[in-house]
C-alpha positions in Angstrom: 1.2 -18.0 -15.1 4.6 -16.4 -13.9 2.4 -13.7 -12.1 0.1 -16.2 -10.4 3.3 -17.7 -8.9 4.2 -14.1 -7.9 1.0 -13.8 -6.4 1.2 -16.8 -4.6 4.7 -16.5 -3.2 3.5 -12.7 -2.1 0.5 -13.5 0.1 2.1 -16.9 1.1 5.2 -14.4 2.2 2.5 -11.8 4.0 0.9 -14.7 6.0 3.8 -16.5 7.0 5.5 -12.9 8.5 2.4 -12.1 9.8 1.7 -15.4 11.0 5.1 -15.6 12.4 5.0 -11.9 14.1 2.0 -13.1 15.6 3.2 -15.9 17.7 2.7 -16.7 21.5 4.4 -18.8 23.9 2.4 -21.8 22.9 2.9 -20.6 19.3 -0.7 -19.4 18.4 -1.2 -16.2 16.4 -2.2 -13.3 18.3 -4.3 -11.0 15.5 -5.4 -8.7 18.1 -1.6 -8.7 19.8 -0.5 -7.8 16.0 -3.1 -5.0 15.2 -2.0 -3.4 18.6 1.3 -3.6 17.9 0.9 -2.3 14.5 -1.5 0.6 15.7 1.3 1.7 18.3 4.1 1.8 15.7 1.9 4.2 13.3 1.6 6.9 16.5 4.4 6.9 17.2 4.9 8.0 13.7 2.1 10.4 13.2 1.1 13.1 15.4 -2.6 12.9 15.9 -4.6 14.5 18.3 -6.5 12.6 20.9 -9.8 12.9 19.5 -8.4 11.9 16.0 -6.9 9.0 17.4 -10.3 7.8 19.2 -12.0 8.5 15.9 -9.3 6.8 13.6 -8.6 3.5 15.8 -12.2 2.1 15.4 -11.6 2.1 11.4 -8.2 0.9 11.9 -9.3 -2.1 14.1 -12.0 -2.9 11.2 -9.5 -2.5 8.1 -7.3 -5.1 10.2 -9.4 -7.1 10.8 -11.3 -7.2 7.5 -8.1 -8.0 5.8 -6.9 -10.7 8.1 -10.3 -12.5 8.1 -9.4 -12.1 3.4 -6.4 -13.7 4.3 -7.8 -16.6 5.8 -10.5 -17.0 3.6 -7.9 -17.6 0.6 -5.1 -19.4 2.7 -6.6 -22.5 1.4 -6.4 -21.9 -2.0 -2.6 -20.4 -1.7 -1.5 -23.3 0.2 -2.9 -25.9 -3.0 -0.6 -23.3 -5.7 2.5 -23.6 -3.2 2.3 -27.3 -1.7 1.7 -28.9 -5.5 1.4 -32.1 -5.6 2.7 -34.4 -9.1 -0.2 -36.8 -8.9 -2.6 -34.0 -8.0 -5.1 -32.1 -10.9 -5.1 -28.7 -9.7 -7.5 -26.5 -11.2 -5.6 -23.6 -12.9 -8.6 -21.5 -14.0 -9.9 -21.4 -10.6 -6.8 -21.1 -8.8 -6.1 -17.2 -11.0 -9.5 -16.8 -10.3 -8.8 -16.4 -7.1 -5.9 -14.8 -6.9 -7.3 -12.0 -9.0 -11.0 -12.1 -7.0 -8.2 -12.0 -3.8 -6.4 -8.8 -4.9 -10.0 -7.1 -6.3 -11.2 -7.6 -2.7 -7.9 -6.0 -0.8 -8.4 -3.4 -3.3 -12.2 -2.6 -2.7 -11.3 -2.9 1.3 -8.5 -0.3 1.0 -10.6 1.9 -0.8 -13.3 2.0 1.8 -10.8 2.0 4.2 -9.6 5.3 2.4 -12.9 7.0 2.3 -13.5 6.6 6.1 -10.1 8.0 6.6 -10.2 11.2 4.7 -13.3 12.1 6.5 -10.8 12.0 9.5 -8.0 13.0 8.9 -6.2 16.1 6.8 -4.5 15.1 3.4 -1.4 16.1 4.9 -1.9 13.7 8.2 -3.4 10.5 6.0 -0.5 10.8 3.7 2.2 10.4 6.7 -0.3 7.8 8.2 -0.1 6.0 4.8 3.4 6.3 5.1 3.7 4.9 9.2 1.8 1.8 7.9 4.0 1.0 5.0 6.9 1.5 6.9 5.7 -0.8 9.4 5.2 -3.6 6.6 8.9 -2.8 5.5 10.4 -3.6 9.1 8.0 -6.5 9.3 9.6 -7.6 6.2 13.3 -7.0 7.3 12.8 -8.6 11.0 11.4 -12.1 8.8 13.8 -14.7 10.0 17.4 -15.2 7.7 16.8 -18.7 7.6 13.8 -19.0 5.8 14.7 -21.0 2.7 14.3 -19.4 -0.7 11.8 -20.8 -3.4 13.5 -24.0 -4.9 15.0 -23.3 -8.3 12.8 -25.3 -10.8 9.9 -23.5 -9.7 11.4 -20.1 -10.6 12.5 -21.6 -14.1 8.5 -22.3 -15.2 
């Protein structure tokens, strides 16, 4: 149970940064502003050659916006473990369902995601692309707004 909370928390975290990175003016998420954004920091990163750019971008564009389209698919289901309710029955079993079914699917989309890309690239080059993309997560991470508040304590303590 203490996992499916870590699960929770995690995506919940990802989609509220991501969410939150994403914003306008008028404070509607910009996926397409975000992938761009995301896309420039891992170039500036790794050297690529124009035509491996051209041919890598396309598959890029589709991993984003695979996962993102995930993401919403399960926000409804993250929001009823997070925003539980005392007089509520929440289904347990089908909440870890899921979570699980959520992670299998991000799983089986990197993979593919994978096998395009070492078509594309060298080992050498996809490993320092790797690399660009978690580094961009990491800053994404870091730049998440200090006020945020932490997780209240009792639901640590189950």
């Amino acid at each position: 149970m203490r996992n499916l909370k870590y699960i929770v928390l995690s995506t919940l975290m990802v989609l509220t940064l991501t969410a939150q990175a994403q914003r306008e003016r008028h404070g509607h998420p910009n996926v397409k502003e975000m992938h761009e954004r995301k896309w420039q920091f891992v170039m500036n990163e790794v050297s690529l050659s124009p035509a491996e750019m051209n041919a890598v971008k396309p598959v890029f564009l589709d991993y984003e916006k695979k996962m993102w389209e995930l993401h919403m698919k399960n926000r409804e289901y993250i929001r009823i473990g997070v925003e539980k309710k005392k007089d509520a029955a929440i289904n347990y079993a089908e909440l870890n369902d899921k979570a699980v079914n959520s992670e299998i699917s991000q799983a089986q989309l990197l993979r593919a995601y994978h096998m395009k890309l070492r078509k594309l690239l060298k080992p050498e080059t996809l490993y320092y692309y790797y690399q660009a993309e978690r580094k961009f997560k990491r800053k994404l991470l870091q730049n998440m707004p200090k006020n945020m508040p932490p997780p209240p304590d009792e639901e640590l303590k189950r």
